[in-house]
C-alpha positions as CSV (number, residue, x, y, z in Angstrom):
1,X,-53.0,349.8,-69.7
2,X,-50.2,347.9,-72.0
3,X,-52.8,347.2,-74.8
4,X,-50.8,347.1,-78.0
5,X,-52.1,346.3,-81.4
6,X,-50.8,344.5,-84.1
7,X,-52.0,343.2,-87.7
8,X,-54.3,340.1,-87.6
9,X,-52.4,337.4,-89.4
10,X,-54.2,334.5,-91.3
11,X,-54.7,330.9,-89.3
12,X,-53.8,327.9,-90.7
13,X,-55.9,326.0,-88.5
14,X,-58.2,327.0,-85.5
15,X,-60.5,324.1,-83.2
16,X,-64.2,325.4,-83.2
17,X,-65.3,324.3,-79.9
18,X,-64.5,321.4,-77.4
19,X,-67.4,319.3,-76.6
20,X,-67.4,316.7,-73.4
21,X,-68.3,312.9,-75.2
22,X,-68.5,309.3,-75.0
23,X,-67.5,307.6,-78.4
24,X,-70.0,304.7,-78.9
25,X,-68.9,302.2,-81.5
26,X,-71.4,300.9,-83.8
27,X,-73.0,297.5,-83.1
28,X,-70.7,294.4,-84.5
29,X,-67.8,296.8,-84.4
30,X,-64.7,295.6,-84.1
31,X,-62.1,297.5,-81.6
32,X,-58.5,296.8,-80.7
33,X,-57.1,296.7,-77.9
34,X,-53.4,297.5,-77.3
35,X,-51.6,295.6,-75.1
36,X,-48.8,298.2,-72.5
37,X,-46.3,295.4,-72.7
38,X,-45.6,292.6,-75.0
39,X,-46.7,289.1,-73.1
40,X,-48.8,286.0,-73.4
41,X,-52.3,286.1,-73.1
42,X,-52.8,283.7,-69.8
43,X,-56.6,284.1,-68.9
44,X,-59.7,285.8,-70.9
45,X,-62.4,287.6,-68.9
46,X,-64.8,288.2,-72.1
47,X,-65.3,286.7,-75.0
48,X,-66.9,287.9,-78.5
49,X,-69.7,290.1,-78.3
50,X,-69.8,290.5,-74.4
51,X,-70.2,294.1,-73.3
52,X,-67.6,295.8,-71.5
53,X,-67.2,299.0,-69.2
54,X,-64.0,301.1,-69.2
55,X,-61.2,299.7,-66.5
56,X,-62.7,296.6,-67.0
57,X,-59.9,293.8,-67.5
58,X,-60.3,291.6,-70.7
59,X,-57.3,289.1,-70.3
60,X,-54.2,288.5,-68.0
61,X,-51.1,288.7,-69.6
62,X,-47.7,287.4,-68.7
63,X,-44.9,289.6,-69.7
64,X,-41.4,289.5,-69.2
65,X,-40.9,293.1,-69.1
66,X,-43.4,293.4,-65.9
67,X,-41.4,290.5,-64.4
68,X,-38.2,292.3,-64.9
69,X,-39.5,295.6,-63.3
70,X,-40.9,293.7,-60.6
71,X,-37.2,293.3,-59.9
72,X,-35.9,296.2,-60.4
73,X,-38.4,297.7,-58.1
74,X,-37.1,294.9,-56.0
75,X,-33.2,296.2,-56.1
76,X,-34.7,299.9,-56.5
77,X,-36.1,299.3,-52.5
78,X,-32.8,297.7,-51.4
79,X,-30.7,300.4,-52.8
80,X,-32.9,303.1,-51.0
81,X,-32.8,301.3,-48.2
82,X,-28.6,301.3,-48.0
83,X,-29.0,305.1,-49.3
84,X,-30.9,306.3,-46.4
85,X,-28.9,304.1,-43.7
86,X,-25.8,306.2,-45.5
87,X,-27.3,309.4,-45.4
88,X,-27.8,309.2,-41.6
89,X,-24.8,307.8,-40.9
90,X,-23.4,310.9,-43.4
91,X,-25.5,313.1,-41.8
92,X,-24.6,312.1,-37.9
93,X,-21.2,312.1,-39.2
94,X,-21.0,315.8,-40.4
95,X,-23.4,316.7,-37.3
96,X,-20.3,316.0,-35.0
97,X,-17.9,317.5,-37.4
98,X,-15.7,314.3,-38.3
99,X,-16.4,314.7,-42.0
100,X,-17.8,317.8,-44.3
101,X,-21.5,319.0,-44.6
102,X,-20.9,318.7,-48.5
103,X,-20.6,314.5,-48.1
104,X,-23.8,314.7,-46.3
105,X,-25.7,316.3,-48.5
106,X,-24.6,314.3,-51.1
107,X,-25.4,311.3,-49.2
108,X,-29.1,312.8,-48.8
109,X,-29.0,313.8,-52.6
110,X,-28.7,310.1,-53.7
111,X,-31.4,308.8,-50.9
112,X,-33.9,311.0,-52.7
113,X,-32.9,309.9,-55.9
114,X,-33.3,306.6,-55.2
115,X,-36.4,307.0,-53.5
116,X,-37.7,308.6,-56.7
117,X,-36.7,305.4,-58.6
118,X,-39.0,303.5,-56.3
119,X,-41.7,305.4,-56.5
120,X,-41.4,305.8,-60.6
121,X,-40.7,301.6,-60.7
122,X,-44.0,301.5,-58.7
123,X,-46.2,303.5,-60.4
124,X,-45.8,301.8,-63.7
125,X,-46.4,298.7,-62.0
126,X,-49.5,300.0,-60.8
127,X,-50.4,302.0,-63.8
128,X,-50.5,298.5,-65.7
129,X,-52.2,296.6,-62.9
130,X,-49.6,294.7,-63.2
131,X,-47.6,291.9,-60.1
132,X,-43.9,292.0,-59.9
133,X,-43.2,288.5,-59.0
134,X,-45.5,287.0,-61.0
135,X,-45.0,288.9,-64.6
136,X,-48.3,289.5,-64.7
137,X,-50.7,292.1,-65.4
């Protein structure tokens, strides 16, 4: 049955039980809120002592950072559009026999990656909420 014994060794620590819960602060508590990416606070949706739900937006910020990844997801599209073109060229290419399998693959290798940046550059964006061109989020 493989059931081996062994001695019983003393824990340092051990969690008791996991319980499912909603942390309530109490009333006239103050909570901060952390900000994904540095920025200046452009528009407030609340003010003082308004009561807010979770995935509610409190402020727009303008941020550099998001402004610069809206660009790089800009150049991270462009770049997987030239990859892909070059991979079927590659791949036509080695299909006909002018040029080795191996530079095709690689061709396809680097479309993928670059697809992958995309997709990465995008979900951050989106992850934050935030607008390329604008800087926003």
């Amino acid at each position: 049955m493989g059931i081996r014994l062994t001695a019983a060794t003393v824990a340092e620590e051990a969690p008791l039980v996991t319980i499912p819960a909603v942390i309530q602060p109490p009333a006239n508590a103050r909570v901060a809120v952390a900000a994904t990416f540095p920025g200046v606070v452009t528009r407030t949706y609340v003010v003082e002592g308004d009561s807010v739900r979770q995935g509610q937006a409190l402020a727009t910020v303008a941020s550099r950072e998001v402004l610069t990844l809206g660009s790089d997801l800009t150049r991270a599209h462009a770049r997987a559009g030239v990859a892909q073109s070059n991979a079927a060229r590659l791949s036509q290419l080695s299909r006909e026999g002018i040029i080795a399998p191996a530079r095709a693959d690689e061709a396809r290798a680097i479309a993928a990656e670059s697809n992958a940046d995309v997709s990465e550059k995008a979900r951050i964006l989106r992850m934050v909420g935030g607008h390329g061109g604008s800087g926003s989020y």
